[in-house]
The first five atom37 places (N, CA, C, CB, O) and aatype in JSON, in Angstrom:
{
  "aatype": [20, 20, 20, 20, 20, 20, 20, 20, 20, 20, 20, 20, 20, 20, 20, 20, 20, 20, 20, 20, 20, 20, 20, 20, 20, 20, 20, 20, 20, 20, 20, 20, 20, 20, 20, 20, 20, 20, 20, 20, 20, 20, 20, 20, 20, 20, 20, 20, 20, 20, 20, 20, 20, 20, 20, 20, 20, 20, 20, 20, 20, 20, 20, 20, 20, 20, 20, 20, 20, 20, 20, 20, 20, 20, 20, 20, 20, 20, 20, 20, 20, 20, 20],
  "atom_mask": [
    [1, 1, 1, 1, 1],
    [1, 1, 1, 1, 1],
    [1, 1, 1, 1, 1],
    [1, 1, 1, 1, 1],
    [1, 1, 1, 1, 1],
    [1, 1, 1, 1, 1],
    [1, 1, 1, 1, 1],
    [1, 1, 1, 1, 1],
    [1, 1, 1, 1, 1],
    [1, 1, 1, 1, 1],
    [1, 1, 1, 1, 1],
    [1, 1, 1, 1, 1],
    [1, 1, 1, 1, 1],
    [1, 1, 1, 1, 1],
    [1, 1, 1, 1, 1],
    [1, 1, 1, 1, 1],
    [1, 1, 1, 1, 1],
    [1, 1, 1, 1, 1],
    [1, 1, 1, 1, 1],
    [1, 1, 1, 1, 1],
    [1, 1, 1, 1, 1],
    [1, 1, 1, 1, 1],
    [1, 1, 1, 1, 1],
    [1, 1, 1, 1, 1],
    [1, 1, 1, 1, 1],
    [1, 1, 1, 1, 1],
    [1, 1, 1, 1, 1],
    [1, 1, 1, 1, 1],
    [1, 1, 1, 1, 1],
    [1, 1, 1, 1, 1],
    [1, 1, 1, 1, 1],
    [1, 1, 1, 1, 1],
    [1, 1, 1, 1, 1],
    [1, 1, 1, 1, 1],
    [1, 1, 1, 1, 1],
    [1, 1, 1, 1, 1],
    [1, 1, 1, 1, 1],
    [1, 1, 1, 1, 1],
    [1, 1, 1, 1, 1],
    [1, 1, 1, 1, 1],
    [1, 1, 1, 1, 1],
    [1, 1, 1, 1, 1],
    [1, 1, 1, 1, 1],
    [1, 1, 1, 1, 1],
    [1, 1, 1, 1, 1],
    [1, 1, 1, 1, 1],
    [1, 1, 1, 1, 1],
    [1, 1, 1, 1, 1],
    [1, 1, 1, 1, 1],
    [1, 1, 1, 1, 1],
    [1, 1, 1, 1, 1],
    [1, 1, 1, 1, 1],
    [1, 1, 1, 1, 1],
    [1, 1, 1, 1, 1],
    [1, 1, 1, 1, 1],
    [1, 1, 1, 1, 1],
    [1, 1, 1, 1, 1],
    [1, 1, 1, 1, 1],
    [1, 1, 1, 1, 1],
    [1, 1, 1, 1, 1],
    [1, 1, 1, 1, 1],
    [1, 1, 1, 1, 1],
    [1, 1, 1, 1, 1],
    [1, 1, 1, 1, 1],
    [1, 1, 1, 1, 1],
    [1, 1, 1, 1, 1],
    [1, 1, 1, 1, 1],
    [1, 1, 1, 1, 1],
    [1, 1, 1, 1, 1],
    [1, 1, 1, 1, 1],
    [1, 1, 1, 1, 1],
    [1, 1, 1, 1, 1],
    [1, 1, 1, 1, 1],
    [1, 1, 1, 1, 1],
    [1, 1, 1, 1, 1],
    [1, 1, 1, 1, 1],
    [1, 1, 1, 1, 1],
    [1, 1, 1, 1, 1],
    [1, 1, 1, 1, 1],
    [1, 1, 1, 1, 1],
    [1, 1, 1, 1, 1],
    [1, 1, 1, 1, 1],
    [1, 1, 1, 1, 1]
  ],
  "atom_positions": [
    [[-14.63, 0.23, -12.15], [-14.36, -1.19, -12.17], [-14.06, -1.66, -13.59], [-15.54, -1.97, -11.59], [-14.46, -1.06, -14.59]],
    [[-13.22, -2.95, -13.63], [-13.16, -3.55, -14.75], [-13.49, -4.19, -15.04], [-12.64, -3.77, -15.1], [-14.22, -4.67, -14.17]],
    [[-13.5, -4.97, -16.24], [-14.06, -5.98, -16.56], [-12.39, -7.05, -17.06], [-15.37, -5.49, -17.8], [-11.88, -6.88, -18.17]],
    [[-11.76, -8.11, -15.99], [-10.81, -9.17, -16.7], [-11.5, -10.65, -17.8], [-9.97, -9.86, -15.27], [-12.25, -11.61, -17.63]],
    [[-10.9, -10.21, -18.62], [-10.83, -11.02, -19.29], [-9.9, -12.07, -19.91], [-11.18, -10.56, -19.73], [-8.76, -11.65, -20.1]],
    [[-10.11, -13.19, -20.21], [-8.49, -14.11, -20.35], [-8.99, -14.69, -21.57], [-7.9, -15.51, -18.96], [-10.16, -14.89, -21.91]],
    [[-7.48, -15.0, -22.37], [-6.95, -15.12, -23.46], [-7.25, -16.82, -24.16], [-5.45, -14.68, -23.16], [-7.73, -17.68, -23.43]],
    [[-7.1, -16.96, -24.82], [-7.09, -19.27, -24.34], [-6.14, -19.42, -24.21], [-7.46, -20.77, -25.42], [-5.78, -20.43, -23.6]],
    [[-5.01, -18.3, -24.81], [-3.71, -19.23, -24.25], [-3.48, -19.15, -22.64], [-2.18, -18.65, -24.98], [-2.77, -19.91, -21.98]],
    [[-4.35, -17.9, -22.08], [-4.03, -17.78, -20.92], [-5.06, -18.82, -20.06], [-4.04, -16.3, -20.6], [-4.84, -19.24, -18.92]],
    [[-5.77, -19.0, -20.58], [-7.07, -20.41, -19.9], [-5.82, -21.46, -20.22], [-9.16, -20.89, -21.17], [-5.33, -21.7, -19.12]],
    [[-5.31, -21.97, -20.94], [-4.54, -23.06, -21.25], [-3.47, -22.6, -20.11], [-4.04, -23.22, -22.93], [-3.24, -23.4, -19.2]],
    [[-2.83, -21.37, -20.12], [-1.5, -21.74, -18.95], [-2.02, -22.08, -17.51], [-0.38, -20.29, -18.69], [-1.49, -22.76, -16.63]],
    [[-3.26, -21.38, -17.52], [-3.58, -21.58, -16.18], [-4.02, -23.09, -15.65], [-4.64, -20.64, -15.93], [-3.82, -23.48, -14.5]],
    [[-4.64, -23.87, -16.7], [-4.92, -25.34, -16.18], [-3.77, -25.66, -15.95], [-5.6, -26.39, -17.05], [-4.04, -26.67, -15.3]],
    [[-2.45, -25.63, -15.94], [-1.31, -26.27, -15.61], [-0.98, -26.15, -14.43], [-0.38, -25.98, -16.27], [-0.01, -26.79, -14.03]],
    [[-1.45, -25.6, -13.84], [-1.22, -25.39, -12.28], [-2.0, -26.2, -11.39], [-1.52, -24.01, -11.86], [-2.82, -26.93, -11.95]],
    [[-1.96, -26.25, -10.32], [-2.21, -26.87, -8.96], [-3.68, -26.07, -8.71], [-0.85, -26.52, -7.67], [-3.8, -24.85, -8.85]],
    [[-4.71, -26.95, -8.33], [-5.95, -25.95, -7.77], [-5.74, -25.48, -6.99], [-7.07, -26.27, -7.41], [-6.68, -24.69, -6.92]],
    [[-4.94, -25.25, -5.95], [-4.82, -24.42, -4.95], [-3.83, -23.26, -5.54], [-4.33, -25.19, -3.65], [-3.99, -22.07, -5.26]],
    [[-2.87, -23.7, -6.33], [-2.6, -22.3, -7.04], [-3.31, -21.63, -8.07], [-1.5, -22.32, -7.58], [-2.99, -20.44, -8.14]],
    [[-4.28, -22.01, -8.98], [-5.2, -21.62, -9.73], [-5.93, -20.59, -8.96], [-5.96, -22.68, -10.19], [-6.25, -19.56, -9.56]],
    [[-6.19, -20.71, -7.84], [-7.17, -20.02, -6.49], [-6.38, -19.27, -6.31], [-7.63, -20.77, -5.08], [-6.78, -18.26, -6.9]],
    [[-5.14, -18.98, -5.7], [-4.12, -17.78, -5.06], [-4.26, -17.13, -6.78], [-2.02, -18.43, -4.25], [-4.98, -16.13, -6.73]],
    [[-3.97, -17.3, -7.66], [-3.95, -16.46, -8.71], [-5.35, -16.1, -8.92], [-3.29, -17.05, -9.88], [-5.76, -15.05, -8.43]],
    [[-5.92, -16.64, -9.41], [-7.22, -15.81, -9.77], [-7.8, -15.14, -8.65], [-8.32, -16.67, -10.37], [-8.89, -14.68, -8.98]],
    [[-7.54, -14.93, -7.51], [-8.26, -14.55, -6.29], [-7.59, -12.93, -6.68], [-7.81, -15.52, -4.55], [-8.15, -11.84, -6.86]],
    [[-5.89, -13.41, -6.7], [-5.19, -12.14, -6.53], [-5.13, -11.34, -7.81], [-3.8, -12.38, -6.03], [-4.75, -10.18, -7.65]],
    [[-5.48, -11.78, -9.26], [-6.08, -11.44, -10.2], [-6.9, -10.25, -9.86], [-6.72, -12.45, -10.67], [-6.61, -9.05, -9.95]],
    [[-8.18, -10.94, -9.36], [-9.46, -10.18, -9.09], [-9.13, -9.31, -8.08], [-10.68, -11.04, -8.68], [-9.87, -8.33, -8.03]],
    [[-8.26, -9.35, -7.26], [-8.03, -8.2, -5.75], [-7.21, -6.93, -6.67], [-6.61, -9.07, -4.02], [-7.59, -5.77, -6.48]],
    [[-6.28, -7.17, -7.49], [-5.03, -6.0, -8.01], [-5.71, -5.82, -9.27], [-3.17, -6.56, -8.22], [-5.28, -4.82, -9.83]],
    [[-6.62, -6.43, -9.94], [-6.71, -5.8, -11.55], [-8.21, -4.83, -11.68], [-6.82, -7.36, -12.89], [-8.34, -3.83, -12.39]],
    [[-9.3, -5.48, -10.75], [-10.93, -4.98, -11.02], [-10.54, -3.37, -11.24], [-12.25, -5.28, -9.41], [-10.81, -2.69, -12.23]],
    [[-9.68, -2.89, -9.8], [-9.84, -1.35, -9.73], [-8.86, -0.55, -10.47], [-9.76, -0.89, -8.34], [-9.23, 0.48, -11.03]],
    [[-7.84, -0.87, -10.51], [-6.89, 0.37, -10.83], [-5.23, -0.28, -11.58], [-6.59, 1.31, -9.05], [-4.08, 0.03, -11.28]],
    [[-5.69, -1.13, -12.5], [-4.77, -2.07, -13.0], [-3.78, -1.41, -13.54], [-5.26, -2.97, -13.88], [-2.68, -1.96, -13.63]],
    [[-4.0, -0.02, -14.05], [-2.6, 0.67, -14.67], [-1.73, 1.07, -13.64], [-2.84, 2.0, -15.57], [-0.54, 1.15, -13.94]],
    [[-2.2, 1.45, -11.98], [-1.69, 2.17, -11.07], [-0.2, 1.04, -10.66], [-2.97, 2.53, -9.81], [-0.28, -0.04, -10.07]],
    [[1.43, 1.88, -11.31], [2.0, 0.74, -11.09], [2.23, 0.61, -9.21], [3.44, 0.76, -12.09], [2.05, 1.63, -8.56]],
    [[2.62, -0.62, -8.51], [2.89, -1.15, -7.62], [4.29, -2.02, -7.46], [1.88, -1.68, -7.51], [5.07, -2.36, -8.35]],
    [[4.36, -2.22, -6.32], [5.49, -3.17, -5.93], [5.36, -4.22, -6.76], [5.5, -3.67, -4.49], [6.38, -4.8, -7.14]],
    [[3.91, -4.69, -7.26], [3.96, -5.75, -7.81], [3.04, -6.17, -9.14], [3.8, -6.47, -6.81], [2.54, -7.19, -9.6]],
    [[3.15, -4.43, -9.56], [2.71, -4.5, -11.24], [3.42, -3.34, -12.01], [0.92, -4.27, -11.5], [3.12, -2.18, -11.75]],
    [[4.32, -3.64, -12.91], [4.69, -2.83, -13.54], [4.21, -2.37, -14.94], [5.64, -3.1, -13.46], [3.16, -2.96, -15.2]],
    [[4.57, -1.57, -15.89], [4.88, -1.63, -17.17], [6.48, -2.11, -17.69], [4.53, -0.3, -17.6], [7.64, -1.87, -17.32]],
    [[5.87, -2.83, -18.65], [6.91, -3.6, -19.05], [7.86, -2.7, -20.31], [6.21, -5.06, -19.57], [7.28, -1.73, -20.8]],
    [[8.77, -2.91, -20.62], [9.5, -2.55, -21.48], [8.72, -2.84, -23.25], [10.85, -3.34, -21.06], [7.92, -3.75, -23.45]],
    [[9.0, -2.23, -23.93], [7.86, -2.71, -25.34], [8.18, -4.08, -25.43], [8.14, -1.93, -27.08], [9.24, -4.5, -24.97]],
    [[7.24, -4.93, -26.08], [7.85, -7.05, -26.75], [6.45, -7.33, -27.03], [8.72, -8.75, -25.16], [5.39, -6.71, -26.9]],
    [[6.79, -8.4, -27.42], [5.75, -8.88, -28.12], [4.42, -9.49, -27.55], [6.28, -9.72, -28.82], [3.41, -9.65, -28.23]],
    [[4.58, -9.9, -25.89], [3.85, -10.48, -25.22], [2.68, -9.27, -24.64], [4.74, -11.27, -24.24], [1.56, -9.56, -25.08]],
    [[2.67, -8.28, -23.95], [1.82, -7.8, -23.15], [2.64, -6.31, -22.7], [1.45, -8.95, -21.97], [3.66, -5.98, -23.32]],
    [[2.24, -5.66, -21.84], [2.39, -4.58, -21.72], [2.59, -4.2, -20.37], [1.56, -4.07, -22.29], [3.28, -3.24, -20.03]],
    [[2.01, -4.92, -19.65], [1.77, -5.14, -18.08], [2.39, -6.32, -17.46], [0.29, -5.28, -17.76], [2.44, -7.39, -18.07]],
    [[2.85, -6.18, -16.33], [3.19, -8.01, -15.45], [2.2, -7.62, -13.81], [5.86, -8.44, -14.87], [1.87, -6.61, -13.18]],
    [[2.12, -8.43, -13.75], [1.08, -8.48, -12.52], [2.82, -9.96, -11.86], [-1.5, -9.37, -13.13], [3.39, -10.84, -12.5]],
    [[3.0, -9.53, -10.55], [3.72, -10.56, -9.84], [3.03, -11.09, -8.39], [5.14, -9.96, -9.58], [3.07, -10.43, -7.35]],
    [[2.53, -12.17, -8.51], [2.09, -13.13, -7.46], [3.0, -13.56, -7.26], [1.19, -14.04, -7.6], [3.65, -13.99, -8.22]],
    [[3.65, -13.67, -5.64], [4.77, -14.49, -5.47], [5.89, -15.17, -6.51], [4.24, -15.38, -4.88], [7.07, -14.83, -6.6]],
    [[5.53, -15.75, -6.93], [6.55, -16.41, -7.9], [5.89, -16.96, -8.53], [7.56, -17.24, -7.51], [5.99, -18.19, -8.57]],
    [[4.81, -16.2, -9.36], [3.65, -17.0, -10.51], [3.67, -15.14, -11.28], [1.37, -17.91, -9.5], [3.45, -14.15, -10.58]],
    [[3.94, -15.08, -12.63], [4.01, -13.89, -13.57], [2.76, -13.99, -14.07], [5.13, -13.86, -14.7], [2.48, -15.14, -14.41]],
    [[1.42, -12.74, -14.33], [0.67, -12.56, -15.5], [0.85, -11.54, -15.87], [-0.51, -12.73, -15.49], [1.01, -10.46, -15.3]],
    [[0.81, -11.92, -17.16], [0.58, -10.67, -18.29], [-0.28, -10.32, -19.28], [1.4, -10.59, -18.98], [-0.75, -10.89, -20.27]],
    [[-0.41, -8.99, -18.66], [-1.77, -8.43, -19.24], [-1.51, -7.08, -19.86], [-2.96, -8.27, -18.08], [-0.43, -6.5, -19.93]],
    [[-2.85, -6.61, -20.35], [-3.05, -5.59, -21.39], [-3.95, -4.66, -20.67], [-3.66, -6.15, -22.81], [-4.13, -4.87, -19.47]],
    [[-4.51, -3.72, -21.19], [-5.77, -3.14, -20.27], [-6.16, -1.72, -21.8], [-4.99, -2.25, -18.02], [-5.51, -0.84, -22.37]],
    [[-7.45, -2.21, -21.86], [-7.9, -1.09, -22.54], [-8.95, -0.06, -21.89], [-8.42, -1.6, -23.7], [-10.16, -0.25, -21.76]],
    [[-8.17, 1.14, -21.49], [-8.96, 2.2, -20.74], [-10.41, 2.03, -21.23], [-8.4, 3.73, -21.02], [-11.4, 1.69, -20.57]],
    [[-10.27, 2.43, -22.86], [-11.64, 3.38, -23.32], [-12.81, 1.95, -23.1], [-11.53, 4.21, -25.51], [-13.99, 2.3, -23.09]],
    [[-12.65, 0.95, -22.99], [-13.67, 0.13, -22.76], [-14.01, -0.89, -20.9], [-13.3, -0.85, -24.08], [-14.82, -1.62, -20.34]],
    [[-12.87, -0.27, -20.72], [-12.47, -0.7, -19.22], [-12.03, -2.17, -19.15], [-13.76, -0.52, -18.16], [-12.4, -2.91, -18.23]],
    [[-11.27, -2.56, -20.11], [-11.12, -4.23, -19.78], [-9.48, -4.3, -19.82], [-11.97, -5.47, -21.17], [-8.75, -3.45, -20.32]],
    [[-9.02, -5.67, -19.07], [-8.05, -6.41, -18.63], [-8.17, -7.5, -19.34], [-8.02, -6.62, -17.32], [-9.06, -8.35, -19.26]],
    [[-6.94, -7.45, -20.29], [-6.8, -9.13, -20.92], [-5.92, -9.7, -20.16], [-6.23, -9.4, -22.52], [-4.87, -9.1, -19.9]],
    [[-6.11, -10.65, -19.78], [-5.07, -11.55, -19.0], [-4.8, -12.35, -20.29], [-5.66, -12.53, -17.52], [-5.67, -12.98, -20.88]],
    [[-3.25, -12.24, -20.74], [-2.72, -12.76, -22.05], [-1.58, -13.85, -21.54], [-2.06, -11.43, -23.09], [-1.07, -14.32, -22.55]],
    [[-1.08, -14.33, -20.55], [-0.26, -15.21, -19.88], [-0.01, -15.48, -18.87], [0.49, -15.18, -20.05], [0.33, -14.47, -18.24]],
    [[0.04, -16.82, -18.02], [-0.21, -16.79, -17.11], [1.72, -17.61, -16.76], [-1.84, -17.4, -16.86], [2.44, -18.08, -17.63]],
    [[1.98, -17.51, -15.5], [3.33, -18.5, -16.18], [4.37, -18.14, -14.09], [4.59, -17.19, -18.58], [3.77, -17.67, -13.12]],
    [[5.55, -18.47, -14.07], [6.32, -19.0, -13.31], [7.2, -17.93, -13.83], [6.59, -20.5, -13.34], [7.23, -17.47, -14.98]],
    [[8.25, -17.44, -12.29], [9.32, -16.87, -12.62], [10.43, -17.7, -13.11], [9.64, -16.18, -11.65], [11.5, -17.17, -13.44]]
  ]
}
């Protein structure tokens, strides 16, 4: 298991949303990242190298991007954002 953790900028993107979308994301956060966040999927890749993150996690049409450090087991959630 992991441990997610979020960014302030990523606490800041996320208040911009709708509470009922705040909920579909962080729910689906916690369902695709606790276990096996590097394993890519239909709807997590690795990203190309840049400056933002390393990972995209795709919720419907809501993007996060995150980091993941094996040797300590954690998930930064570093942006939260809209296709």
């Amino acid at each position: 298991m992991f441990v997610i953790e979020f960014t302030e900028s990523a606490e800041y993107d996320l208040c911009h949303f709708k509470k009922y979308e705040q909920s579909i994301i962080l729910d689906e956060i916690e369902k695709q990242l606790l276990c096996e966040p590097s394993k890519e999927t239909r709807n997590r890749k690795r990203l190309e190298p840049n400056n933002l993150s390393k990972w995209e996690l795709r919720i419907a049409e809501y993007r996060i991007f995150y980091d993941i450090d094996e040797t300590i087991k954690t998930v930064k959630v570093k942006a939260v954002g809209w296709k």
